[in-house]
Structures are given as structure tokens and as C-alpha cells.
C-alpha positions in Angstrom: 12.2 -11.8 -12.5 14.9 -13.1 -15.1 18.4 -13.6 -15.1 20.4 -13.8 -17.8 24.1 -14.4 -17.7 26.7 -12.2 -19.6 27.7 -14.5 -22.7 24.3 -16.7 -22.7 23.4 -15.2 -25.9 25.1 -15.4 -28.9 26.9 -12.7 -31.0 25.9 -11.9 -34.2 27.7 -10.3 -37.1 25.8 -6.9 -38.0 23.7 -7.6 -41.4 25.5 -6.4 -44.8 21.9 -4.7 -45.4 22.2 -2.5 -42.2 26.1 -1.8 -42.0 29.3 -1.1 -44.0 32.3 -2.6 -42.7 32.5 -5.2 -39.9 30.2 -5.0 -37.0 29.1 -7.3 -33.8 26.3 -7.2 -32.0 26.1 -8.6 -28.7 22.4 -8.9 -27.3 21.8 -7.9 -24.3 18.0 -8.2 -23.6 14.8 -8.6 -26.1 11.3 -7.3 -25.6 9.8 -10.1 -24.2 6.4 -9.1 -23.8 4.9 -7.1 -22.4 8.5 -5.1 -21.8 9.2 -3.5 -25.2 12.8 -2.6 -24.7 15.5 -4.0 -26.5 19.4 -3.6 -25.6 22.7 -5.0 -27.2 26.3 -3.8 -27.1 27.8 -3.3 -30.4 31.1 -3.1 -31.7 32.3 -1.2 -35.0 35.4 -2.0 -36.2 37.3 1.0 -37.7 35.5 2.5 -40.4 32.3 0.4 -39.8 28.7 2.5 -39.3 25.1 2.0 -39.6 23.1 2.7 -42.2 20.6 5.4 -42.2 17.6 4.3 -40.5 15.1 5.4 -37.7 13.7 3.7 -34.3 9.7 4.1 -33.8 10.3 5.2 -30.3 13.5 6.7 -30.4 17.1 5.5 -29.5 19.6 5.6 -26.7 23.4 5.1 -27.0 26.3 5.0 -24.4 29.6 4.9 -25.9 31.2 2.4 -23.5 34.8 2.1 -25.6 36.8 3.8 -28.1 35.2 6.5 -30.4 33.0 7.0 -32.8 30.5 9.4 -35.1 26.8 10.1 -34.8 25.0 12.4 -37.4 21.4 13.3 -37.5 19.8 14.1 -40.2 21.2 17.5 -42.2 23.4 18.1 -38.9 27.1 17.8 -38.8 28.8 14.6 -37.7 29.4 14.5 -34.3 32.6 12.7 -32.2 31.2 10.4 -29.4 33.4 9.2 -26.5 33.5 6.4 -24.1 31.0 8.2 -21.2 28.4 9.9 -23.9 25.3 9.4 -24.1 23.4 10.2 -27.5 19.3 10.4 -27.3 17.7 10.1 -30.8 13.8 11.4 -31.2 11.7 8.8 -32.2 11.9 8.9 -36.0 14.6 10.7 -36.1 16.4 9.7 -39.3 20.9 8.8 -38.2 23.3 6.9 -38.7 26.5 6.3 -36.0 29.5 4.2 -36.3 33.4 4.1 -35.7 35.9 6.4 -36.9 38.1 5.6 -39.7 41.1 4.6 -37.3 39.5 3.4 -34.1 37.0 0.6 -33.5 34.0 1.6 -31.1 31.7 -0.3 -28.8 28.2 1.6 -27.5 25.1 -0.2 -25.6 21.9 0.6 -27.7 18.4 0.8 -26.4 15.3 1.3 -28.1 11.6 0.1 -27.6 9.2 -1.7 -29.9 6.3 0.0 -31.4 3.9 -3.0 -32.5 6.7 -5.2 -32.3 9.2 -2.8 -34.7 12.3 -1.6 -33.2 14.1 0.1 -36.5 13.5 1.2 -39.9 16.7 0.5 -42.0 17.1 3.1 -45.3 20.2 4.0 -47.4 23.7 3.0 -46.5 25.7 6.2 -45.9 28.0 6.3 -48.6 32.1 6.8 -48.1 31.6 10.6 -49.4 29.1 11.1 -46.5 31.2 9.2 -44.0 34.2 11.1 -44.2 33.0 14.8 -43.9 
């Protein structure tokens, strides 16, 4: 068993690469072998989101504060609230973040596929974002 105490590990800013706008992310736990879930809390400030990208083995996301947008894939953008929980398929292409006016915070959980938790594509443009 392993304990680790809230705050032990550092926040980091979310990657230019991967995000528009300001995001942290907060890890949570890593997959240590031979787990292969990952976690981390992330917030989005307002107007800050993902870019489009894919997780090997799928993707789980509990809004914990404020309220944000998911969209999958040729689906309409979808509101999430503090309480829901949002399943992606495993590579199933999305993209989620914050609304333009409030920030939001979710815990993400995904597992490693030969060590690879995400595939990072396109950032989602501002035309995109605000349908």
C-alpha cells in the first residue's frame, strides 16, 4: 500500500501544446507499475479547454466544481456540471474545457496502454469553441 498526501505533488501549468487558455493540473496518482491508471484534478480557467486528442483506453471525468463543455467527435457540445460524470470510449477523439465565463475543475482518469495515456491532435479553434 501507498499513501500519498493531498499537496505532496506539485501542480503543473497545462502545456500550451495541449490547451488554450490557462489551465492547472493537479496530479493525483501515476501508473506506477504494474497499476496503469493515471488521475489528476484539473482546473480550466474561463475560456480554457483541451485540445482535441484521444486516450488508448478511454477516459473518465467528474466535474467536481463550476461548469464546463465536453464535445465528442461530430456531436454537439455538451454542458457538464459539478456531480457529472463523462465516459469517453477508448479512442474516442474530444475535447472538454470551461465555459467562456466560468472556470471548471474535473478529476480525470484514464489508463496506460504500453505506457501511453493520450494522443494530443488539433487545438479546437475559438469558432469551434463557441458553438
Amino acid at each position: 500500500m501507498e499513501i500519498r498526501r493531498v499537496g505532496s505533488q506539485s501542480s503543473t501549468k497545462g502545456p500550451v501544446d495541449w490547451f488554450t487558455g490557462t489551465v492547472r493540473i493537479d496530479p493525483l496518482f501515476q501508473t506506477n507499475p504494474p497499476a496503469r491508471a493515471a488521475g489528476a484534478s484539473v482546473t480550466f480557467e474561463p475560456g480554457a479547454r483541451t485540445a482535441w486528442h484521444t486516450h488508448p483506453l478511454g477516459q473518465t471525468l467528474i466535474v467536481t466544481a463550476g461548469c464546463g463543455w465536453a464535445q465528442r467527435e461530430g456531436g454537439p457540445v455538451e454542458e457538464i456540471r459539478p456531480g457529472d460524470v463523462a465516459w469517453f470510449s477508448p479512442n474516442e477523439k474530444h475535447w472538454h474545457g470551461a465555459t467562456p465565463t466560468t472556470a471548471m475543475t474535473h478529476i480525470a482518469i484514464q489508463e496506460a496502454l504500453d505506457g501511453k495515456l493520450v494522443d494530443w491532435m488539433e487545438k479546437v479553434s475559438d469558432e469551434q469553441y463557441q458553438k
